[in-house]
C-alpha positions in Angstrom: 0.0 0.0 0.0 1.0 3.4 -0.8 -0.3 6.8 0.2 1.1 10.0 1.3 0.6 12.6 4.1 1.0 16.4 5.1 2.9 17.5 8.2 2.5 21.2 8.9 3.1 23.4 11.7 3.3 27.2 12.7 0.9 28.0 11.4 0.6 31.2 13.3 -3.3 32.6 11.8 -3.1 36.6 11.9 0.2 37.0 13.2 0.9 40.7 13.6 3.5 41.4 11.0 6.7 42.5 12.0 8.9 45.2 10.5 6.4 46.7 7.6 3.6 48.4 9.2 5.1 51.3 9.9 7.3 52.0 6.6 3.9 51.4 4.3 0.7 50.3 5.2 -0.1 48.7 1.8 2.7 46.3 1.9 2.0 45.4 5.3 -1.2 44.5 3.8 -0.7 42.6 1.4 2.3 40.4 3.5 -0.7 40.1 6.4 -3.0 38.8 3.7 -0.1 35.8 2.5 -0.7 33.9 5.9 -4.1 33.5 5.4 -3.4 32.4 1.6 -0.1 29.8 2.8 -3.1 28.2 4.7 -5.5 28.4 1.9 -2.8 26.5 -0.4 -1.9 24.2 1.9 -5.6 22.7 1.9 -5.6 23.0 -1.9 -2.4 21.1 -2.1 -3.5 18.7 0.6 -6.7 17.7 -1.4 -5.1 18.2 -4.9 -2.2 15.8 -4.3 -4.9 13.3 -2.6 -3.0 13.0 0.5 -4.0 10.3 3.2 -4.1 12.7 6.4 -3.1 16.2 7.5 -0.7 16.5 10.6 -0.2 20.3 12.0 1.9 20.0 14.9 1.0 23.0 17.0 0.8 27.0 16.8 -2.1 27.0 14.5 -3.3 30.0 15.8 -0.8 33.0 17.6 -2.3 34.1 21.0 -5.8 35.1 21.3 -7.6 36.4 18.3 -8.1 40.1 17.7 -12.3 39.0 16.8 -13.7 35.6 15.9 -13.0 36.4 12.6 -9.4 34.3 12.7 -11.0 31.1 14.0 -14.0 31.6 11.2 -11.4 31.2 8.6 -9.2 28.7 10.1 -13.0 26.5 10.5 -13.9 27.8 7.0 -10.0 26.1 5.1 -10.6 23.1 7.3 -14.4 22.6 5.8 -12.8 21.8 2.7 -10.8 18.7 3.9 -14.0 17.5 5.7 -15.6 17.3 2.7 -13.1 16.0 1.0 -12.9 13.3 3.5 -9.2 13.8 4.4 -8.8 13.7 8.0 -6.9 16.1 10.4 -4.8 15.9 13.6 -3.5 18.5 15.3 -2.0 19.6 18.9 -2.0 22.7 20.5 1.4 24.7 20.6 2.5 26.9 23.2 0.7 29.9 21.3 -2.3 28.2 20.8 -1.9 27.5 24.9 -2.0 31.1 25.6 -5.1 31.7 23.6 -8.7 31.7 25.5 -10.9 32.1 22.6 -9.9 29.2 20.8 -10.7 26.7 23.3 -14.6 26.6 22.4 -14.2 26.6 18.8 -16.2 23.7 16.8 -14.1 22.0 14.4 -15.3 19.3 11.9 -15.6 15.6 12.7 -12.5 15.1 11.0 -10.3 17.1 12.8 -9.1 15.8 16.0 -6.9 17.6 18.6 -4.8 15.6 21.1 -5.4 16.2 24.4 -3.0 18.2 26.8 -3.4 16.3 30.0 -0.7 13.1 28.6 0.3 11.8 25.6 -2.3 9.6 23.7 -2.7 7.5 20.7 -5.0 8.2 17.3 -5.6 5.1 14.8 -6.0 4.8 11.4 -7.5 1.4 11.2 -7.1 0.8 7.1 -3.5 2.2 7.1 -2.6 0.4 10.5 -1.0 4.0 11.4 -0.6 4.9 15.1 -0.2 9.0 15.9 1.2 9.8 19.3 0.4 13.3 20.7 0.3 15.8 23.2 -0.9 19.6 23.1 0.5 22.0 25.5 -1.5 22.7 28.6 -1.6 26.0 30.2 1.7 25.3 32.5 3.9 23.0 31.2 4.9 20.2 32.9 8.2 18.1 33.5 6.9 15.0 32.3 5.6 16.3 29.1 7.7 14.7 26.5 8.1 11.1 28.8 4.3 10.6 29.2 4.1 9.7 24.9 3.4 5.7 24.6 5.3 3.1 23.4 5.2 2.0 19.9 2.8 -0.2 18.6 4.4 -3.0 16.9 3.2 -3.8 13.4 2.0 0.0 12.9 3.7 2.9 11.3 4.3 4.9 14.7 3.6 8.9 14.5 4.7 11.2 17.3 3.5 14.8 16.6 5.5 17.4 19.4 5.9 20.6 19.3 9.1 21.5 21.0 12.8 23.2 21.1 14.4 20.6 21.3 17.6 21.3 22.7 17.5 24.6 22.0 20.2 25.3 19.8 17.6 26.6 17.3 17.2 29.9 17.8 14.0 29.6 19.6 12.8 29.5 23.4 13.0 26.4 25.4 9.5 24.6 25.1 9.0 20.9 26.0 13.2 20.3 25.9 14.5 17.2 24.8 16.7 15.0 22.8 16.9 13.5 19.7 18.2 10.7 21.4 15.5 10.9 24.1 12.9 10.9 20.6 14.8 7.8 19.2 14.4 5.2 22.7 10.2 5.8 21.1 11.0 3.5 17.9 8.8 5.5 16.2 9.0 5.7 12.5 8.8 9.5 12.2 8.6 12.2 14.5 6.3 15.5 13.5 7.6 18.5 15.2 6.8 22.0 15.3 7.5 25.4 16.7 11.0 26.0 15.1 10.3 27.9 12.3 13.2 26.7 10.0 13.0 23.3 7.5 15.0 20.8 9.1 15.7 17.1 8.6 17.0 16.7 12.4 17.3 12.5 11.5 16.5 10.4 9.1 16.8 7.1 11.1 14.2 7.7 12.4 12.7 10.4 10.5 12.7 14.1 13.1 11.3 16.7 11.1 10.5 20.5 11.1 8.7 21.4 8.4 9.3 25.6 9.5 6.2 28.1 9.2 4.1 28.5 6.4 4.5 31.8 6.1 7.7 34.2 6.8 6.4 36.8 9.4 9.2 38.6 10.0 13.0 39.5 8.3 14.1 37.4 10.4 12.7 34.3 8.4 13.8 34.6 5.0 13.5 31.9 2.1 11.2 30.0 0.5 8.6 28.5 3.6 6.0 25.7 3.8 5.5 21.8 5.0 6.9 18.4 4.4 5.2 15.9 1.7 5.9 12.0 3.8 5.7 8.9 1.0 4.7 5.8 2.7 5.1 2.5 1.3 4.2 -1.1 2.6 4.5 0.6 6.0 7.6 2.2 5.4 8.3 5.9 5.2 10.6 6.2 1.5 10.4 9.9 1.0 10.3 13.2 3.0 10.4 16.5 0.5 9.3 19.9 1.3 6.2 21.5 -0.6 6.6 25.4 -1.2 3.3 27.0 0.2 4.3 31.1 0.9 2.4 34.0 -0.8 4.9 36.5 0.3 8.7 36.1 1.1 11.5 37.7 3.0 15.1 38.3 1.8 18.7 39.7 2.7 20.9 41.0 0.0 24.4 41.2 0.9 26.0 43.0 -1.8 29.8 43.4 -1.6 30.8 47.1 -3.2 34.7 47.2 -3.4 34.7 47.4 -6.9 32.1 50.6 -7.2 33.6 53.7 -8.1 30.5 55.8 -7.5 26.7 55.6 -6.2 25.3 54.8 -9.0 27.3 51.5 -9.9 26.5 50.3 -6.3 23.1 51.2 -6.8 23.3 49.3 -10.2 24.8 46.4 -8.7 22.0 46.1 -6.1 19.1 46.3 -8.8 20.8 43.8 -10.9 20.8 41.3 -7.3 17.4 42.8 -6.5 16.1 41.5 -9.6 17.1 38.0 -10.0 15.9 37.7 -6.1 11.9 38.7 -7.2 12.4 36.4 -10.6 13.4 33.2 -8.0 10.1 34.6 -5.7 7.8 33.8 -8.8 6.0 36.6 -8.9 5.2 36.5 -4.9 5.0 39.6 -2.7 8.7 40.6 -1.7 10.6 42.7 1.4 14.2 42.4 0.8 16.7 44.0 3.6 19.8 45.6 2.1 23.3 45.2 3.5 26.3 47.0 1.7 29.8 45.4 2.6 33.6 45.9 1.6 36.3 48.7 1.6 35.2 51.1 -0.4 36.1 55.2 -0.4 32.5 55.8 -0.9 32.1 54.5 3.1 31.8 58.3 4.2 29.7 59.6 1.7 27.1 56.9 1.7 26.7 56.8 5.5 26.3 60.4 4.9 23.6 59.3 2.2 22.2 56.1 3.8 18.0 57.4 3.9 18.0 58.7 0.3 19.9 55.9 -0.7 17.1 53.9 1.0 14.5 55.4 -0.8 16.3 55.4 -4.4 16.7 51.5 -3.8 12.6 51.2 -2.8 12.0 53.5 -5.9 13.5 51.3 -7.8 12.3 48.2 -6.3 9.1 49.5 -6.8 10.0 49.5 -10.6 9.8 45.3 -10.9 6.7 45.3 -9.3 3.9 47.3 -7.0 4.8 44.7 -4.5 8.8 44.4 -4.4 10.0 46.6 -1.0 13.2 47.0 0.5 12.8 46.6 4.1 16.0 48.7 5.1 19.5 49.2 4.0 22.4 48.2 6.3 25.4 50.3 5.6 29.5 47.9 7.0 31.2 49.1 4.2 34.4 50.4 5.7 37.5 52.8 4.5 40.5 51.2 2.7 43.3 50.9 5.3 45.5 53.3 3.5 42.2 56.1 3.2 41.4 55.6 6.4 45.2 56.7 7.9 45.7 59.0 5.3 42.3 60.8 6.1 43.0 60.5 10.3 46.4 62.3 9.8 44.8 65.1 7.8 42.0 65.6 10.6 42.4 69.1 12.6 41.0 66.7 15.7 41.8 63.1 16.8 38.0 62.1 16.1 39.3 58.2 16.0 40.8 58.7 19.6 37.7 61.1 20.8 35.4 58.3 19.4 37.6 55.6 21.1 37.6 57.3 24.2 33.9 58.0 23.7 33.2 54.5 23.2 35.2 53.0 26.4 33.5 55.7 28.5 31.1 53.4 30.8 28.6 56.4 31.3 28.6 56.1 27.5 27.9 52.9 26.9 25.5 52.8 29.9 23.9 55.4 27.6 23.4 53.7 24.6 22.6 50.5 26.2 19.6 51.7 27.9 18.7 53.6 24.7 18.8 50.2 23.0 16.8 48.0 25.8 14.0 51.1 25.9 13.6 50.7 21.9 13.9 46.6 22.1 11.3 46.3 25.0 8.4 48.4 22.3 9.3 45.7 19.5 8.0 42.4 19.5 10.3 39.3 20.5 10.7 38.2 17.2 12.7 41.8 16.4 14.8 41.3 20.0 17.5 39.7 18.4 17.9 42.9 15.9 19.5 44.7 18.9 22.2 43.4 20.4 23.8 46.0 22.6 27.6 45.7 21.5 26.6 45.8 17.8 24.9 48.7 18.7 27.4 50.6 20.6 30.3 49.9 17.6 27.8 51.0 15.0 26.9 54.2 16.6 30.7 55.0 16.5 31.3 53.7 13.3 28.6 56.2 12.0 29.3 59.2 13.7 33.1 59.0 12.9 31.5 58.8 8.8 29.7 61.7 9.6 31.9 63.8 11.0 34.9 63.2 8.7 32.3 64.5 6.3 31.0 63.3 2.5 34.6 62.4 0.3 33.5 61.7 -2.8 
């Protein structure tokens, strides 16, 4: 026998988006509309492809809704595997745990949750499959990951988790374990969630992320979706990812050494600019900007660095209404021999005022409060963007730019 099922996760229904409301509205728009249309394509594809089952391992929804709106369309998509007689099993997440409002919401027959008190075990009589899982209760509890059954012999064996792991991910430490501590199970395949990266953790046995459906943030760049799982005479033979994003994120890194003037480094970042929206097929795009290498231009386009953001969104905005650049990043430095020649032409020592500036703990205590003020208004996905060291040699870097004055 051979069939095939879906494992999702993250699915993260009306997630505030990060990092675009406030630069245009429109945008923001239309990148808040591509997590409802990920979803919406992950149903067609689920019933298009004729897939056995549907696994979404947690986070369906992000926190309590803003109106009952978000759990009408999440009912609405699943309708459409009810009555196309594809079942659905799912487990709360740790978001989905913090919401209050989801909690009463009817879903179809079809759809079952795991419960959150321990482990238990869904069947699939005709495909002898077994699926392990837990949701996350309100306060999670030490034994979480240990109270998940043993395998049943004979059965292809499921566990669906929604965890850290070890937490070497990137993301906060929720029902830690190991893959080791996953492998004493036996199960055949392990469907994890709440890292929002693809990863083949193992293949023997299979521990899988399949990431978010949708990029929310800079932060999660690439091409996003869920895992396609190929079962044959009980056997799992294939795991591939299926592409499911509306809208995608990127970083451009664009090394300049070799520009002599603005407008070749601007030309070299439209020519990168471009081939990155040809690979997004035609799919909204927010693209952050970073300019690197030695380059004598360093001074003047720190000098330079909003208009130059708002040339690069102009043109941008020439491949398509929905192409943006989400900000330009400015390390480019000084050649070596610029750089000294330029400090032993300076009527003041700015490169030992800065230094001094910089080592000055009242200073630093400065900026560092400056930086933990702005990082506590952002949400935690945009934390990481402000790391106070970073912050502190930036802020030097700049203002010695700037008051060496525009070179070129």
């Amino acid at each position: 026998m051979r069939f095939t099922f879906i494992h999702a996760a993250d699915l993260h229904i009306d997630s505030p988006l990060i990092g675009l409301s406030l630069k245009d509205p429109k945008i923001a728009e239309r990148f808040a509309h591509a997590g409802r249309r990920a979803i919406e394509t992950l149903v067609e594809e689920t019933i298009a492809s004729g897939a056995a089952f549907l696994i979404i391992a947690g986070d369906i929804f992000d926190g309590d809704w803003k109106d009952v709106t978000t759990g009408l369309f999440f009912v609405r998509v699943m309708g459409a595997l009810h009555r196309a007689g594809i079942p659905v099993f799912m487990i709360k997440g740790n978001h989905d745990a913090e919401s209050i409002m989801s909690r009463d919401l009817p879903y179809p027959p079809t759809m079952a949750t795991f419960a959150a008190t321990k482990a238990e075990t869904i069947t699939l009589d005709a495909l002898r499959v077994a699926l392990h899982g837990r949701s996350f209760p309100n306060r999670l509890t030490s034994d979480f990951v240990e109270s998940y059954p043993a395998r049943r012999e004979g059965w292809l064996n499921i566990g669906v988790l929604h965890t850290s792991l070890d937490g070497s991910r990137g993301h906060e430490g929720y029902a830690p374990c190991s893959v080791d501590d996953l492998k004493r199970f036996g199960y055949d395949y392990w469907a994890l969630g709440h890292v929002h990266a693809a990863e083949v953790v193992s293949r023997d046995p299979w521990i899988v992320y399949p990431g978010n459906l949708q990029g929310r943030s800079v932060r999660e760049t690439g091409a996003k979706g869920a895992m396609r799982v190929t079962v044959e005479d009980g056997h799992i033979v294939d795991v591939a990812p299926i592409v499911l994003d509306s809208a995608r994120w990127a970083h451009l890194s664009v090394d300049i050494s070799q520009s002599t003037s603005e407008a070749d480094a601007i030309a070299q970042v439209h020519a990168m600019l471009a081939k990155t929206h040809a690979d997004s097929k035609g799919r909204s795009l927010a693209v952050r900007v970073t300019l690197l290498g030695q380059n004598i231009l360093h001074n003047h386009l720190i000098s330079r660095r909003e208009s130059l953001e708002d040339e690069l969104r102009a043109g941008a905005l020439h491949l398509a209404e929905d192409c943006w650049i989400e900000s330009l990043r400015i390390k480019t430095t000084l050649p070596p021999q610029v750089a000294a020649i330029a400090a032993s032409d300076e009527a003041i020592d700015l490169h030992h005022l800065l230094s001094e500036a910089a080592d000055d703990p009242a200073f630093t205590a400065a900026i560092g409060d400056l930086v933990e003020s702005v990082k506590a208004k952002l949400p935690k996905d945009l934390h990481d963007e402000f790391d106070r060291s970073d912050a502190l040699t930036t802020i030097v870097s700049d203002a010695r730019a700037l008051l060496a004055g525009d070179d070129a």
